[in-house]
gemmi code that builds the backbone of each chain (N, CA, C; Angstrom):
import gemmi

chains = {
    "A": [
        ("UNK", (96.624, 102.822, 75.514), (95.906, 101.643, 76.024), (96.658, 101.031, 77.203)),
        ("UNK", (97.888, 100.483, 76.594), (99.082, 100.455, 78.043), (98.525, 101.024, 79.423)),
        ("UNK", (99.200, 102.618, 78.627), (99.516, 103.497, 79.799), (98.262, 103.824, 81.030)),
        ("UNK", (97.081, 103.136, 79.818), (95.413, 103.549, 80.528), (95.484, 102.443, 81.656)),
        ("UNK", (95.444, 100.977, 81.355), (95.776, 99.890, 82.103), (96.185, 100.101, 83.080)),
        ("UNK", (97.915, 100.580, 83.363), (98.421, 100.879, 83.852), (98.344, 101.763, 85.461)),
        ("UNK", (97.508, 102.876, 84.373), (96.992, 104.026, 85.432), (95.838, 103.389, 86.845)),
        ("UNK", (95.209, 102.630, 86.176), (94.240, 101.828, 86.921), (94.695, 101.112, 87.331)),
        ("UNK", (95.558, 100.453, 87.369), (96.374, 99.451, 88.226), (97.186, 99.671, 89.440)),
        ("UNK", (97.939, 100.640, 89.282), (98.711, 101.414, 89.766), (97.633, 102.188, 90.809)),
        ("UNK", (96.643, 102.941, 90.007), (95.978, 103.550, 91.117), (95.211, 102.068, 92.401)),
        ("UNK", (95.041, 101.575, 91.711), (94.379, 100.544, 92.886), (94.657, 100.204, 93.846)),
        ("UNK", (96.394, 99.788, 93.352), (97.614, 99.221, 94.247), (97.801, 100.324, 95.175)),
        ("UNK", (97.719, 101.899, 94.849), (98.331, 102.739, 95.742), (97.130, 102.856, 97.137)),
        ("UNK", (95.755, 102.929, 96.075), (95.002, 103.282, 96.880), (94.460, 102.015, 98.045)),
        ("UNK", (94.833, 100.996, 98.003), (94.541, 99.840, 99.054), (96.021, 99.783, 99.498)),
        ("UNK", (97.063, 99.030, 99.068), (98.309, 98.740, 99.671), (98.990, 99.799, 100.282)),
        ("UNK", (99.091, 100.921, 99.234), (99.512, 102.163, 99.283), (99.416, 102.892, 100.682)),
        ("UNK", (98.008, 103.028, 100.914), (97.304, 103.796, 102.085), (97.367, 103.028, 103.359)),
        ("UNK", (97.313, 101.398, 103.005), (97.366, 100.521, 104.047), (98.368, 100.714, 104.624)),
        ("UNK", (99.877, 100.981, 104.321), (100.996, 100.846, 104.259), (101.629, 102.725, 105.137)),
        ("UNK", (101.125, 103.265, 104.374), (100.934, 104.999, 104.903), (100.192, 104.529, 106.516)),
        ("UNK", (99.537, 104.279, 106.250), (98.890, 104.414, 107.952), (99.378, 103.327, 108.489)),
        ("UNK", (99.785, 102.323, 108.523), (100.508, 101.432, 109.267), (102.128, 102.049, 109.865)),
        ("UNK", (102.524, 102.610, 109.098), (103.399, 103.399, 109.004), (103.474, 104.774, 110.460)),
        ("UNK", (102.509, 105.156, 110.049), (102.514, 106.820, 110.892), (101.758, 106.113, 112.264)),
        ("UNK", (101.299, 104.848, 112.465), (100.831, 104.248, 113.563), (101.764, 103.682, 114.140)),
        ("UNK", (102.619, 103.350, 113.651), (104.156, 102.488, 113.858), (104.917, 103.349, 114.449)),
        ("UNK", (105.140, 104.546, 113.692), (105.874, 106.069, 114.217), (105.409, 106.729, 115.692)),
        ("UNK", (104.363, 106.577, 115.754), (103.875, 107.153, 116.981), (103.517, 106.383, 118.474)),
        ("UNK", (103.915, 104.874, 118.100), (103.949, 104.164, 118.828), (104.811, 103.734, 119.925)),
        ("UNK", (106.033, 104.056, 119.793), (106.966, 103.516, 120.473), (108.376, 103.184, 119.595)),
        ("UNK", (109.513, 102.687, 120.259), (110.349, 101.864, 120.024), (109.618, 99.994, 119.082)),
        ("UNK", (109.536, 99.605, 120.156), (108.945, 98.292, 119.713), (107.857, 98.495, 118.747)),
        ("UNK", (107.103, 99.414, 118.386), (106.175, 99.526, 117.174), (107.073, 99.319, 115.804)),
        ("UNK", (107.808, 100.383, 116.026), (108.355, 100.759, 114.645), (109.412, 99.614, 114.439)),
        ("UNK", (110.238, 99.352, 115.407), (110.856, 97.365, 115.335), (110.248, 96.633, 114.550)),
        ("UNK", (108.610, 96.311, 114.612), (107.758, 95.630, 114.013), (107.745, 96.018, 112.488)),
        ("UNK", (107.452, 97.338, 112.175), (107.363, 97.645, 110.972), (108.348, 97.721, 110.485)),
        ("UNK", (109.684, 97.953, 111.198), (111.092, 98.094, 109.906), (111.540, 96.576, 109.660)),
        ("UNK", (110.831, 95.688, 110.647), (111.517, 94.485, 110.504), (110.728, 93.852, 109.155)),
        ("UNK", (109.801, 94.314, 108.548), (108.784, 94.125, 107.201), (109.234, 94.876, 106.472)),
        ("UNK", (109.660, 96.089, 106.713), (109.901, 96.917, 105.652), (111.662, 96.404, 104.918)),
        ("UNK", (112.392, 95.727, 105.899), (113.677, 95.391, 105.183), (113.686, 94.304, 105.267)),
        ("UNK", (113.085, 93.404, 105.649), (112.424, 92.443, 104.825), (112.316, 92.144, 103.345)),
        ("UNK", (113.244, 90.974, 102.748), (113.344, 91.120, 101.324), (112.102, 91.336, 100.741)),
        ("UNK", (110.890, 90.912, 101.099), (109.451, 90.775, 100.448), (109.212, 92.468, 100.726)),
        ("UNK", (109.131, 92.780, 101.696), (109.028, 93.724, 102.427), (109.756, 95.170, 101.280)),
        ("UNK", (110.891, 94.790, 101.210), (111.694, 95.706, 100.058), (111.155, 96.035, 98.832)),
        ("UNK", (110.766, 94.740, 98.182), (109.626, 94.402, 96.252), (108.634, 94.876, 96.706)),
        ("UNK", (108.112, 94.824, 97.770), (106.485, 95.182, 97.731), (106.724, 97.547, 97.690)),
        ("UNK", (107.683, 97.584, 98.835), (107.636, 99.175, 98.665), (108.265, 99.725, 97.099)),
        ("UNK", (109.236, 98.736, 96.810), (109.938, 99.422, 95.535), (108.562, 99.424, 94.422)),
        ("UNK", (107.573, 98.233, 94.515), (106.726, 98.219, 93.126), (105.365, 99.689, 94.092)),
        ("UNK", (105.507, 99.662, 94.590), (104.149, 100.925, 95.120), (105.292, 102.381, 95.149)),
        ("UNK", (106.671, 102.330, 95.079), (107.398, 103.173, 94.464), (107.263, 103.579, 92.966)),
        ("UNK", (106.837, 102.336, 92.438), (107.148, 102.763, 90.691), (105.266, 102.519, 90.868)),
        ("UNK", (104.807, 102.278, 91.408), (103.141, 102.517, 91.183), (102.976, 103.946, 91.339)),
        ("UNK", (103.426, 104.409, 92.073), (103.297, 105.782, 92.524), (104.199, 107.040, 91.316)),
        ("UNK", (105.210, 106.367, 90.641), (105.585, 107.093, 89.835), (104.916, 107.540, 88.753)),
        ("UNK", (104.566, 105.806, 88.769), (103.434, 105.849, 87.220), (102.259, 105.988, 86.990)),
        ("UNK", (101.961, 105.979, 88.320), (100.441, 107.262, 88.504), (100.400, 108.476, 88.218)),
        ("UNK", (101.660, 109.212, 89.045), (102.067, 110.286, 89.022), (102.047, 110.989, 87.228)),
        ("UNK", (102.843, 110.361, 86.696), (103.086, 110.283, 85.019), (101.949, 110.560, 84.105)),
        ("UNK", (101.351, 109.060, 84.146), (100.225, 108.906, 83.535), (99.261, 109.862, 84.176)),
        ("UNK", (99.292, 110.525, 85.224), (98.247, 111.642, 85.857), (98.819, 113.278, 85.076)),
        ("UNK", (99.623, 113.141, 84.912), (100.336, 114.226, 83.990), (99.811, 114.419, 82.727)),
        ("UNK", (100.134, 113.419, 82.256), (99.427, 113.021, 80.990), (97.537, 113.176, 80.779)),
        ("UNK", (97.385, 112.645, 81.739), (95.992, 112.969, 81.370), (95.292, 114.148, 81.409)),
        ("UNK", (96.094, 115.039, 82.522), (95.659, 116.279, 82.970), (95.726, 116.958, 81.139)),
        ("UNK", (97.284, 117.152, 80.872), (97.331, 117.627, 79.761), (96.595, 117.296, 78.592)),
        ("UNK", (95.962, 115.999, 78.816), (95.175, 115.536, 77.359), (93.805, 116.019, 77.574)),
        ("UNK", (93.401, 115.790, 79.443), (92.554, 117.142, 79.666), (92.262, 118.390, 78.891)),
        ("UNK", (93.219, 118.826, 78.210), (93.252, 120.234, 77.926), (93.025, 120.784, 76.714)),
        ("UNK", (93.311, 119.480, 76.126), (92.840, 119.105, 74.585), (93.751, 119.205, 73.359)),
        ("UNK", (95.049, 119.041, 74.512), (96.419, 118.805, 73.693), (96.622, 117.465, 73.643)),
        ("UNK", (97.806, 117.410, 72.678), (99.282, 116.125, 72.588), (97.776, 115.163, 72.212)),
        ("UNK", (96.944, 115.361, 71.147), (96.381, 114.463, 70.748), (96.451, 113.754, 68.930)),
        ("UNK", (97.925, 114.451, 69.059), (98.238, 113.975, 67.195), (99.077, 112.301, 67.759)),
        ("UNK", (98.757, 111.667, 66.843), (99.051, 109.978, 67.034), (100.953, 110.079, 67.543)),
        ("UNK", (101.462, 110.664, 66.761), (103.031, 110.636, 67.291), (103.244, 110.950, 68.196)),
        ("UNK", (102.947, 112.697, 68.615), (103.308, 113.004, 70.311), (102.324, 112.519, 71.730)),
        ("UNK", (101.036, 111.761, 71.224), (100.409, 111.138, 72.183), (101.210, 110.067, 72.459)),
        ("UNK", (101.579, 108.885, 71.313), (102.602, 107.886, 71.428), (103.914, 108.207, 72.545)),
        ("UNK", (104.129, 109.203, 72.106), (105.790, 109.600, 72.146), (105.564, 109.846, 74.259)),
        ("UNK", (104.468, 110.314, 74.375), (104.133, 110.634, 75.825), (103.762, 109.473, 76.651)),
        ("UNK", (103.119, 108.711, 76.075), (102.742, 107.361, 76.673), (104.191, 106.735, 77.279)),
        ("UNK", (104.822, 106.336, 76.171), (106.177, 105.889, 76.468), (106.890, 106.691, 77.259)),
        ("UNK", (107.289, 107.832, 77.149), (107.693, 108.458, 78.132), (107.398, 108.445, 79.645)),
        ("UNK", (106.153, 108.037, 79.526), (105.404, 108.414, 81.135), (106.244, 106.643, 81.546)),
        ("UNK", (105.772, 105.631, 80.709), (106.493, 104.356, 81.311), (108.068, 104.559, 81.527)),
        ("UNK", (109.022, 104.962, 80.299), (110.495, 104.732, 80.827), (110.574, 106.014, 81.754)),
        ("UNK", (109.928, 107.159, 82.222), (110.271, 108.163, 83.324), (109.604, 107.156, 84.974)),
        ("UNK", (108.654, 106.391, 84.800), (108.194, 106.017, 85.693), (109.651, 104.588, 86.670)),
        ("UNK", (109.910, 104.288, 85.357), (111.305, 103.132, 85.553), (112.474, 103.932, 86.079)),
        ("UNK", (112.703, 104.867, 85.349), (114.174, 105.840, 85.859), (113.678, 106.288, 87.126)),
        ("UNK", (112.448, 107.191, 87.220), (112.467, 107.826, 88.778), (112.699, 106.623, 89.978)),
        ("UNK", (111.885, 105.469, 89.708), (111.746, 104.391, 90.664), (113.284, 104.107, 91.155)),
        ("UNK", (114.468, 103.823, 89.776), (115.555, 103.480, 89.757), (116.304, 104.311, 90.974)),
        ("UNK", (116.315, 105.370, 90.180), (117.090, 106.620, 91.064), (116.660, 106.773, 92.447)),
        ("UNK", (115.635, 106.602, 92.595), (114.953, 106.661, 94.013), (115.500, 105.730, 95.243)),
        ("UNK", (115.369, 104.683, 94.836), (116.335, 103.055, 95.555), (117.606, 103.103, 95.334)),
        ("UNK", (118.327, 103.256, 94.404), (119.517, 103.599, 94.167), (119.852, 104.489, 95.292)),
        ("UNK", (119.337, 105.979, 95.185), (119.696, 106.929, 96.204), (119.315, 106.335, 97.815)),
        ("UNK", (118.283, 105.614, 98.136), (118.463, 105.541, 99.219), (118.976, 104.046, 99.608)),
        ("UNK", (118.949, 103.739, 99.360), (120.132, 101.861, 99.248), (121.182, 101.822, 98.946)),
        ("UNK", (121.811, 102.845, 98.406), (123.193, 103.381, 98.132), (124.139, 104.285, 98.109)),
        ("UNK", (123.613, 105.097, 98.094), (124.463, 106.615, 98.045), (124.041, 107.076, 99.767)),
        ("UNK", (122.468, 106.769, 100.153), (122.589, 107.338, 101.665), (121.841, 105.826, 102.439)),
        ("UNK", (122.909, 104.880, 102.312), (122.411, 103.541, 103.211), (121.523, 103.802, 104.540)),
    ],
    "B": [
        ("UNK", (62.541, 113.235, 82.441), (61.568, 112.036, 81.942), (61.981, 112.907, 80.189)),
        ("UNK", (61.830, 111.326, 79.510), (62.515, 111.796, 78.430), (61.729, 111.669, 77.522)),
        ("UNK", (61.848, 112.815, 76.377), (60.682, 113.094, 75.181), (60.415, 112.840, 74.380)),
        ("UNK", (61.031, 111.170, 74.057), (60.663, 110.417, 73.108), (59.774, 109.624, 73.487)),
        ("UNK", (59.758, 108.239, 72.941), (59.126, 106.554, 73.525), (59.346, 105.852, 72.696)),
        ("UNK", (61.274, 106.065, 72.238), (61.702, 105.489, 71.471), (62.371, 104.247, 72.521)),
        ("UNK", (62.258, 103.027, 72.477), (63.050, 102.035, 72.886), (64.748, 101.591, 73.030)),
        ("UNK", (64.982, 102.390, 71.715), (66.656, 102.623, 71.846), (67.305, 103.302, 73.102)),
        ("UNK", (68.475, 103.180, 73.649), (69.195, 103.476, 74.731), (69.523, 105.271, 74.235)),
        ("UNK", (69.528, 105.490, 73.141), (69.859, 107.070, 72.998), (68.524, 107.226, 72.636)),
        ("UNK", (67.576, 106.912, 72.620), (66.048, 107.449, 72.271), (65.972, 107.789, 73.787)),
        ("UNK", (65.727, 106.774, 74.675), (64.886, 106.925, 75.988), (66.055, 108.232, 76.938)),
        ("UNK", (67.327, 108.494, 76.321), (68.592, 109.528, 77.263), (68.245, 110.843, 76.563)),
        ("UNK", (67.329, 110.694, 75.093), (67.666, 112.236, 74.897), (66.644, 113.015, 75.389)),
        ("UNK", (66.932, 114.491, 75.784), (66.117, 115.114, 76.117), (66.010, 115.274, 77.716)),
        ("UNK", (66.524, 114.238, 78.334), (67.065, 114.186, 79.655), (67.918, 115.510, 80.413)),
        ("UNK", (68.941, 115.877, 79.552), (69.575, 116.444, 80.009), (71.003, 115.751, 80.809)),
        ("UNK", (72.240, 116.178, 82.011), (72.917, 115.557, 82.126), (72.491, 114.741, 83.514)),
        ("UNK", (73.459, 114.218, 83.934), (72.403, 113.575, 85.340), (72.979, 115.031, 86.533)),
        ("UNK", (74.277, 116.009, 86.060), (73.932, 117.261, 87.074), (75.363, 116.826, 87.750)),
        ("UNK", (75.546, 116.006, 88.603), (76.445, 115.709, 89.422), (77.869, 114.639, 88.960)),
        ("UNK", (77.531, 114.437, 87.425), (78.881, 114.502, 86.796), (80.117, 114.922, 86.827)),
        ("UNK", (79.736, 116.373, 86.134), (80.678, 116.631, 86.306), (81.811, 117.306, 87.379)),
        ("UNK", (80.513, 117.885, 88.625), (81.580, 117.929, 89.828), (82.569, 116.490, 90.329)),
        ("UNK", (81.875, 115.296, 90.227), (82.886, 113.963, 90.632), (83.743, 114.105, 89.563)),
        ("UNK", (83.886, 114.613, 88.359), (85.292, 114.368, 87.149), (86.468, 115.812, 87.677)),
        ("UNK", (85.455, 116.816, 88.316), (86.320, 117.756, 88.358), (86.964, 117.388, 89.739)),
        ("UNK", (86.217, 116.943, 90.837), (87.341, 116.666, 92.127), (88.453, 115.720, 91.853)),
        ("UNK", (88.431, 114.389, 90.714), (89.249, 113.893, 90.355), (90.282, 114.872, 90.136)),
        ("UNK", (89.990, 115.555, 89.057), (91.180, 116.785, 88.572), (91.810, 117.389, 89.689)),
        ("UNK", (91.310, 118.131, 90.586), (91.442, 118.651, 91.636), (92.419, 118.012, 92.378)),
        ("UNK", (91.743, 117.050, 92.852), (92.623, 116.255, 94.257), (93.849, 115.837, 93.262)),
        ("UNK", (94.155, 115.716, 92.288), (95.351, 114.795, 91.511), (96.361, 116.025, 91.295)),
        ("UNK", (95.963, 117.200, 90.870), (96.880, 118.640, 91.404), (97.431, 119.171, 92.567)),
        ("UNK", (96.527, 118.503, 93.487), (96.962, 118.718, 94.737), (97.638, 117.677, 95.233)),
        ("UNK", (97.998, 116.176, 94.900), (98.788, 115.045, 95.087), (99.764, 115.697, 94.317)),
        ("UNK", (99.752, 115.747, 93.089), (101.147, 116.141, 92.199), (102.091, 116.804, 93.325)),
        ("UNK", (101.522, 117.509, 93.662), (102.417, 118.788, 94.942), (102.652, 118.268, 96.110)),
        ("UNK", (101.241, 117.513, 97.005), (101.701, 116.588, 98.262), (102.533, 115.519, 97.523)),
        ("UNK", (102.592, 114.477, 96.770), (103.533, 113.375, 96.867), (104.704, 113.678, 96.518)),
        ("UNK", (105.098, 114.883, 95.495), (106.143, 115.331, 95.264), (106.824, 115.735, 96.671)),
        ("UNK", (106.622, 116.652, 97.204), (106.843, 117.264, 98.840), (107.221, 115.799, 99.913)),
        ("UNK", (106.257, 114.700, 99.901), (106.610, 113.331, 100.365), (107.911, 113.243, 99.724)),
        ("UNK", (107.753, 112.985, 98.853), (109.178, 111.470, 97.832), (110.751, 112.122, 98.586)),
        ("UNK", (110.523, 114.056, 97.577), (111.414, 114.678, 98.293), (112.114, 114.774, 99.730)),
        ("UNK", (111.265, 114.716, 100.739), (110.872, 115.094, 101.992), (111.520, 113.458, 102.765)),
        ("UNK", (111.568, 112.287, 101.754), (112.020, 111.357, 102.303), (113.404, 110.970, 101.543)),
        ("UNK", (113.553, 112.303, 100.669), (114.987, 112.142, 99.936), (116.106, 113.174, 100.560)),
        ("UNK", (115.729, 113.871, 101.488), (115.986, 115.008, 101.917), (116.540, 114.549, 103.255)),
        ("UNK", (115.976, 113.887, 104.498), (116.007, 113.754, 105.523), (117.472, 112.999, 104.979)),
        ("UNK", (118.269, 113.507, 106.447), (119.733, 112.887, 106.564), (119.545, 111.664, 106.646)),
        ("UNK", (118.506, 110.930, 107.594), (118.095, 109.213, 107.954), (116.707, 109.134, 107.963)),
        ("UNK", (116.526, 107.680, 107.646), (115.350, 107.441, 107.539), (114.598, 105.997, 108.747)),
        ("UNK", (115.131, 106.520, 109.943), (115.570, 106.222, 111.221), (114.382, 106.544, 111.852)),
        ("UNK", (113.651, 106.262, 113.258), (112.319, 106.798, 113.602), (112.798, 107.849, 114.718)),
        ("UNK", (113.802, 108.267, 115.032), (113.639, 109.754, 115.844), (113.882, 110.179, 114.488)),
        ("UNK", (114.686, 110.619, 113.465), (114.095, 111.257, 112.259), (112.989, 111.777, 111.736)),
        ("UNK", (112.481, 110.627, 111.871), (111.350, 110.491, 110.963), (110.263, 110.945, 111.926)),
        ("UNK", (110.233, 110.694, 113.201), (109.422, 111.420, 114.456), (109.415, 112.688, 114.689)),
        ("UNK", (110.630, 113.760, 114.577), (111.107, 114.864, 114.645), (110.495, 115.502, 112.951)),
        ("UNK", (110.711, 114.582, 112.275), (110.256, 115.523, 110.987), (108.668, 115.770, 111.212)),
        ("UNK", (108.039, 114.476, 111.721), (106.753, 114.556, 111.989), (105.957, 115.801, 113.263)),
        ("UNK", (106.825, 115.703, 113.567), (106.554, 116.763, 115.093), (106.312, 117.757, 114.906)),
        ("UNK", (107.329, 118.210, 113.588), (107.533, 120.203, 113.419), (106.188, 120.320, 112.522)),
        ("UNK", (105.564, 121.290, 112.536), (104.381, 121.691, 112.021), (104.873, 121.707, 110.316)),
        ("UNK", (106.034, 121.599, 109.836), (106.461, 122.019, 108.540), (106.381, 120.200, 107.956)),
        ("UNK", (106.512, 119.436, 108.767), (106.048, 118.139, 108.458), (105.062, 117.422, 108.240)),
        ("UNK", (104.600, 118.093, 109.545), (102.789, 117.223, 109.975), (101.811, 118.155, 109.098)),
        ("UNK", (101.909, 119.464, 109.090), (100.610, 119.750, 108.229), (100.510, 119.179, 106.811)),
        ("UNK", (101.808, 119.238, 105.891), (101.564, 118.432, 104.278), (101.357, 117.158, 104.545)),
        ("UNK", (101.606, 116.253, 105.875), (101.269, 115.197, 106.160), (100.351, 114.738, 105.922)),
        ("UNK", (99.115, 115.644, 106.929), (98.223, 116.190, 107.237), (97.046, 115.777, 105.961)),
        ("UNK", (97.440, 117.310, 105.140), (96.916, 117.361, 103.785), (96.826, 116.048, 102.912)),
        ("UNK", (98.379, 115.268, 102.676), (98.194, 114.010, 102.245), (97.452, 113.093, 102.057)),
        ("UNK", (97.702, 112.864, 103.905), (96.472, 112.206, 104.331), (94.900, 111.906, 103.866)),
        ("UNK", (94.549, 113.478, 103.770), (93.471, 113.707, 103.748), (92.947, 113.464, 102.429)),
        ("UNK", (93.365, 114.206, 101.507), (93.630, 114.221, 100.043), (93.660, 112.777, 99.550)),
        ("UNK", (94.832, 112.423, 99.383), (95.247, 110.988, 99.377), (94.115, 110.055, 99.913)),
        ("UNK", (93.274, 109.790, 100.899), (92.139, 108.897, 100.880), (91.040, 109.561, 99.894)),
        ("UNK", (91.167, 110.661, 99.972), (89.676, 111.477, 98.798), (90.127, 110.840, 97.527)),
        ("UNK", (90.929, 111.157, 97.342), (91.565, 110.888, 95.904), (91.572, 109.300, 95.422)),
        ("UNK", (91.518, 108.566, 96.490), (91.797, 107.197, 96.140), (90.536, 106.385, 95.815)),
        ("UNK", (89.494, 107.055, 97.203), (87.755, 106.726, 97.275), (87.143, 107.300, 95.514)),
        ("UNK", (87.438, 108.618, 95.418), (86.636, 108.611, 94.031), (87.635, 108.073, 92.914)),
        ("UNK", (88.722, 107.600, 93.124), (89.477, 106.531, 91.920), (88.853, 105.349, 91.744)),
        ("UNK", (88.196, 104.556, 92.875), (87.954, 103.093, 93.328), (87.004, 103.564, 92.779)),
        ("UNK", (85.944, 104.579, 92.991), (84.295, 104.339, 92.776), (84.611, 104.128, 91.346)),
        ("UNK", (85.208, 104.861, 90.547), (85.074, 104.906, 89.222), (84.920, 103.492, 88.497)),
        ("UNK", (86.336, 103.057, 89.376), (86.620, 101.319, 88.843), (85.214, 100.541, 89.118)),
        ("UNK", (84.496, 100.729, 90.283), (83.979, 99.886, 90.635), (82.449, 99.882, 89.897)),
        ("UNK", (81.727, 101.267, 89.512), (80.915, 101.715, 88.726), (81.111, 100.932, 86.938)),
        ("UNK", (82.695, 101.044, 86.882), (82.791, 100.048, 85.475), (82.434, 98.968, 85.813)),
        ("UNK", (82.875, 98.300, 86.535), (82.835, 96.873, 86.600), (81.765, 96.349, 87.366)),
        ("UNK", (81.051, 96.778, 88.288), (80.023, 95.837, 89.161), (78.591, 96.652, 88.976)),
        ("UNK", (77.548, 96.499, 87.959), (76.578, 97.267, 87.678), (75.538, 96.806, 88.119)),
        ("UNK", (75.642, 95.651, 89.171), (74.243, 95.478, 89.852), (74.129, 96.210, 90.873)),
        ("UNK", (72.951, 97.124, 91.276), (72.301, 98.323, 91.868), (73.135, 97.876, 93.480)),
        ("UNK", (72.403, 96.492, 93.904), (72.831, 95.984, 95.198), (74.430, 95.910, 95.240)),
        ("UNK", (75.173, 95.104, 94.293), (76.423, 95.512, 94.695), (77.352, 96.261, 94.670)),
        ("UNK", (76.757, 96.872, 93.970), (77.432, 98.523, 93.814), (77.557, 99.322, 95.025)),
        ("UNK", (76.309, 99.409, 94.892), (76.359, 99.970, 96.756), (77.288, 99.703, 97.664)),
        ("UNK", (76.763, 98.096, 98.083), (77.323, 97.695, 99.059), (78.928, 97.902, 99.384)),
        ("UNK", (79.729, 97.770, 97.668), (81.483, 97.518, 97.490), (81.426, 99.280, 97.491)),
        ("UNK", (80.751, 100.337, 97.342), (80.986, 101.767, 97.355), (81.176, 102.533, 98.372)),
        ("UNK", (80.111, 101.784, 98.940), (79.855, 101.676, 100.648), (81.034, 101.492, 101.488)),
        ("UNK", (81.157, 100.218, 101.406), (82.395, 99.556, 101.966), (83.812, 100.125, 102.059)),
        ("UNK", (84.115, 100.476, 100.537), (85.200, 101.481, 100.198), (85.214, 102.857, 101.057)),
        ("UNK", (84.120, 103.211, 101.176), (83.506, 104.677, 101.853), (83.994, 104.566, 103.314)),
        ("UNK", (83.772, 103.374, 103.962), (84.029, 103.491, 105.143), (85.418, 102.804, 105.626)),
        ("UNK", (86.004, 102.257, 104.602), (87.559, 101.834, 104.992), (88.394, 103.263, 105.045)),
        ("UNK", (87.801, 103.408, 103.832), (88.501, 105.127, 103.460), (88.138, 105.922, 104.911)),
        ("UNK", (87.152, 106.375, 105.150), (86.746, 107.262, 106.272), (87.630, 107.369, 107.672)),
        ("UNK", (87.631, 105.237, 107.763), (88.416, 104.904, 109.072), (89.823, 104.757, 108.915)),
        ("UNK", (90.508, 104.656, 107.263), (91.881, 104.633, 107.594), (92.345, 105.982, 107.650)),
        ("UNK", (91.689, 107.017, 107.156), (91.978, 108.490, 107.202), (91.994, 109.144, 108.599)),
        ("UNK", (91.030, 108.459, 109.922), (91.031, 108.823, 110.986), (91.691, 108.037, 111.786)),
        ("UNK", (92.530, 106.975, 111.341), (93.569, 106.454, 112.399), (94.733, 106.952, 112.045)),
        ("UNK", (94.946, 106.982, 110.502), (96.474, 107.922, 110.571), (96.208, 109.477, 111.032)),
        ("UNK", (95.437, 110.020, 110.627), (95.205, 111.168, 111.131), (95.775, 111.244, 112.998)),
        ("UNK", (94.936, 110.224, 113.314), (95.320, 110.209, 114.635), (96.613, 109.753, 115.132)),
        ("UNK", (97.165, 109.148, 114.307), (98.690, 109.018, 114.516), (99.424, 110.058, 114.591)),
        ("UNK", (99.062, 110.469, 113.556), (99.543, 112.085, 113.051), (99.737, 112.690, 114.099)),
        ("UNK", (98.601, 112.714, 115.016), (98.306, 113.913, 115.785), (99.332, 113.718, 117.168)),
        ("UNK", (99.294, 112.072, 117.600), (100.655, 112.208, 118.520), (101.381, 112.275, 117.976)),
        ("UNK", (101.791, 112.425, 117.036), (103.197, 112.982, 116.677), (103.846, 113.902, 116.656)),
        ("UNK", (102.330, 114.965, 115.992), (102.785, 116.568, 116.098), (102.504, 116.904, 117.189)),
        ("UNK", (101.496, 116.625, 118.165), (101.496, 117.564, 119.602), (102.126, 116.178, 120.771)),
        ("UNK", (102.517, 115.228, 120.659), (103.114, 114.795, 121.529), (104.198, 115.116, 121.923)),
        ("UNK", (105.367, 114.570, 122.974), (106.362, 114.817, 123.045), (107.092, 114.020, 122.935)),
        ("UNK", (107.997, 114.676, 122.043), (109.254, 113.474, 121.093), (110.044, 112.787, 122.469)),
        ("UNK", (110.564, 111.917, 121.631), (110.872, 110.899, 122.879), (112.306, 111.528, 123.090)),
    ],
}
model = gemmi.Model(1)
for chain_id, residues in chains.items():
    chain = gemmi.Chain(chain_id)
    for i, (resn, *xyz) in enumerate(residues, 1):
        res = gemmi.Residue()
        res.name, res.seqid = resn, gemmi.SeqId(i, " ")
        for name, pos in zip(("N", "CA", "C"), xyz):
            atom = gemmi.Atom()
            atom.name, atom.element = name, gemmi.Element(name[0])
            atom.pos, atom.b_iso = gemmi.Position(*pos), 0.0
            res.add_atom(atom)
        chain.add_residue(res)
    model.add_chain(chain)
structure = gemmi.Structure()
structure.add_model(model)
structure.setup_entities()
């Protein structure tokens, strides 16, 4: 139920902010010097930072929960424990990848 | 036309058959989300990979054809994928005939035009010349 929520949420966020953000992006890139000024000055931007890190873990937990469904697609992992056991999984893998992801690039390659 | 003239909601559906074009919209869902699994993976990587995340970097990665075409695909994919995600939502939630349309519509053509401006970004990137 969560993880269903979730999926729809996540997909929404990716598919409006997400895409908004992708093409603002590759328009920024191809623009110039002073384009991409504009956009990195949002993108490291503290607001600017929460907004990519949560469409980071939106994108994880799409990713996840899209895993999941494919496979429940299939007409597996539908006994109450390992459906449980996957749900949760898809949330704390969606938290660790996000983690590791910012971590690695905010820290290990500034 | 259905072979009862029973008043119930499963009286007046049976005999119908399916509405036909079901299940191709459930299967492109499937589809395009196999083919993201692989483009966003290739992204995440692809921006875990690059030494900087700097815009001659990130311009040069875009330039080489080994960049811009999964770009490319993304792109493309990635708005398909997002348009029949939204319809779904929006089919739950807004069931009057008129606004359905109109917010399906709408979606249809944000999607259409943000797919052809990055696209077109895209495109100076890969056949322009890097600065």
């Amino acid at each position: 139920m969560v993880v269903s929520i979730l999926h729809r949420a996540t997909g929404i966020a990716l598919s409006i902010a997400g895409l908004a953000l992708l093409t603002w992006w590759l328009v920024a890139l191809s623009g110039g010097a002073d384009a991409y000024a504009t956009f990195e000055k949002a993108s490291h931007h503290p607001v600017g930072i929460i907004v990519l890190i949560g469409l980071t873990w939106s994108f994880f937990q799409h990713l996840l929960s899209g895993i999941r469904q494919l496979v429940e697609d299939s007409g597996s992992a539908f006994q109450l424990g390992t459906n449980k056991l996957f749900a949760i999984l898809t949330i704390v893998g969606g938290i660790v990848l996000t983690a590791a992801f910012w971590v690695y690039i905010l820290e290990v390659r500034p | 036309m259905s072979l009862g003239n029973s008043s119930t909601p499963l009286g007046k559906a049976r005999g119908l058959g399916s509405a036909q074009s079901g299940v191709h919209h459930w299967m492109n869902d499937r589809v395009t989300s196999i083919a993201l699994l692989l483009l966003g993976t290739w992204f995440i990587a692809s921006l875990l990979l690059l030494p900087k995340l700097d815009q001659a970097t990130l311009v040069e990665w875009l330039h080489a054809p080994s960049g811009a075409i999964p770009m490319a695909l993304l792109v493309i994919v990635g708005f398909r994928h997002a348009l029949d995600g939204l319809k779904v939502v929006v089919d739950d939630y807004v069931h009057e005939p008129g606004n359905n349309f109109i917010i399906n519509t709408l979606f249809l053509f944000l999607a259409v035009a943000g797919a052809a401006i990055a696209l077109y970004a895209l495109a100076m990137l890969a056949f322009g010349v890097t600065a």
